[in-house]
Wavefront OBJ file of the C-alpha trace (Angstrom):
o trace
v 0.000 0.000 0.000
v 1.153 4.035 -0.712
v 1.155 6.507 1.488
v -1.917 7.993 0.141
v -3.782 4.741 0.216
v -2.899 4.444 4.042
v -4.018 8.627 4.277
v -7.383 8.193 2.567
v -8.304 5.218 5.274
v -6.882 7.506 8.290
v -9.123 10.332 6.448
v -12.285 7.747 6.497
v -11.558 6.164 9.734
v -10.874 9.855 11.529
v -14.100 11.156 10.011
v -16.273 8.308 10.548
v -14.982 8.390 14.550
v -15.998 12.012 14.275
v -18.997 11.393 12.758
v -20.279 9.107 15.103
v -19.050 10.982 18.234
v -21.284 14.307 17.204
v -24.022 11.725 16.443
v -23.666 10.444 20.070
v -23.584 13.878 21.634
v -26.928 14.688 19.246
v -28.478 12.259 21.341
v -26.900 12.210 24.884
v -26.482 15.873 25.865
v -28.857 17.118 28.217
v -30.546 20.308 26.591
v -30.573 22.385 23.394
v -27.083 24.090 23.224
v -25.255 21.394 24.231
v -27.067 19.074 22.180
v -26.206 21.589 18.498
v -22.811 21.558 19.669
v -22.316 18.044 18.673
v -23.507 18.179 15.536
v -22.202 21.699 14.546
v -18.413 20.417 15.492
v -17.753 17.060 15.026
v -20.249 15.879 12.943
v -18.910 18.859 10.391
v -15.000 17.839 10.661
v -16.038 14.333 10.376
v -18.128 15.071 7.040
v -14.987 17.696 5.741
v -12.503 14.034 6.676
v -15.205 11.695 4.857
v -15.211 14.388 1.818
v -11.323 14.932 1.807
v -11.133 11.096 1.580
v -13.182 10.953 -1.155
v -11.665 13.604 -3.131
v -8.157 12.290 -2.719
v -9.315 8.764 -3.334
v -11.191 9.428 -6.912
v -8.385 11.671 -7.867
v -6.051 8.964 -7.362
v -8.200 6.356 -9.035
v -9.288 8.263 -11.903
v -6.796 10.747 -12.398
v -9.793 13.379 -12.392
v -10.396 16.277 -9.713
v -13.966 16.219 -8.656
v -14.965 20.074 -8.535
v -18.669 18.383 -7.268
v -16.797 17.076 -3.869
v -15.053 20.447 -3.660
v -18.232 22.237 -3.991
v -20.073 19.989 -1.417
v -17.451 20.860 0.977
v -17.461 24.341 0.918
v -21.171 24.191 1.331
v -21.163 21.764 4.160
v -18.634 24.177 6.028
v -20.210 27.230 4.896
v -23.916 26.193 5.973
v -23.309 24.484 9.326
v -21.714 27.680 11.545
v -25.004 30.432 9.949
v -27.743 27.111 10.516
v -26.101 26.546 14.014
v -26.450 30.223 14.892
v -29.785 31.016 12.938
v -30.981 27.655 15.496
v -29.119 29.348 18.579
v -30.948 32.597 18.191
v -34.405 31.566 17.722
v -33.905 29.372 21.358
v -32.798 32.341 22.975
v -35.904 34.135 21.371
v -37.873 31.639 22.856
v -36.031 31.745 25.759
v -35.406 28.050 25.616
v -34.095 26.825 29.067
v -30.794 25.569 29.554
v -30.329 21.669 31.709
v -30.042 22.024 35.489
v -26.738 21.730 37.270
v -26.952 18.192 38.973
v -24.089 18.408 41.266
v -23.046 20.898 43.717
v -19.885 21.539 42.173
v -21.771 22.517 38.720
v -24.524 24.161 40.467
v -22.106 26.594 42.598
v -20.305 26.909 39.552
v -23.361 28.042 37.194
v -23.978 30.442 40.228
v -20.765 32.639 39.763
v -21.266 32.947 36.290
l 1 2 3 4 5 6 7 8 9 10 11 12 13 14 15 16 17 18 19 20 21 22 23 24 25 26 27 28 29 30 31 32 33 34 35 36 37 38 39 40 41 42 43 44 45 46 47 48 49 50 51 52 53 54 55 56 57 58 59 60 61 62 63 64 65 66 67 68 69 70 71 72 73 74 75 76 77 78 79 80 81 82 83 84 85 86 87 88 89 90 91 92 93 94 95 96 97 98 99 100 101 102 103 104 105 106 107 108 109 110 111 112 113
């Protein structure tokens, strides 16, 4: 195997892991903001790895840039930040409330904020 064979599956395998991880957070975090965080971080790195794999694999292959895959990138980390604060600002419109502290630790600490 090359050296770009063995980056394109470290390129997969990173952005799968990140992939996954957001996913997990999606679903696990206690309220709203946490919960976008997730998604709007990892999940977006882990998509950019997955594309950047791609790309470098089919140019490789087929000795043909992909401009499509470029594109799809730039849109994918273009969109996510202005969704993630167009989401963030209609919560705090609503004045969507934030998970309570559950230890006394976090609670004393959420009170000196």
């Amino acid at each position: 195997m090359t050296v770009l064979e063995y980056l394109i599956a470290m390129l997969a395998l990173l952005g799968s892991l990140f992939v996954v991880v957001g996913s997990v957070a999606l679903v696990k975090l206690p309220d709203f903001y946490t919960r976008l965080h997730g998604p709007t971080k990892a999940t977006t790195l882990g998509l950019g790895s997955l594309v950047l794999a791609s790309l470098l694999y089919f140019n490789a292959v087929e000795q043909v840039l992909s401009l499509q895959q470029l594109l799809i990138a730039l849109f994918l980390f273009i969109t996510a930040p202005i969704t993630a604060h167009m989401l963030i600002k209609a919560a705090l419109h609503q004045q969507l409330k934030t998970a309570k502290a559950t230890s006394g630790k976090e609670q004393a600490k959420l009170k000196a904020d």
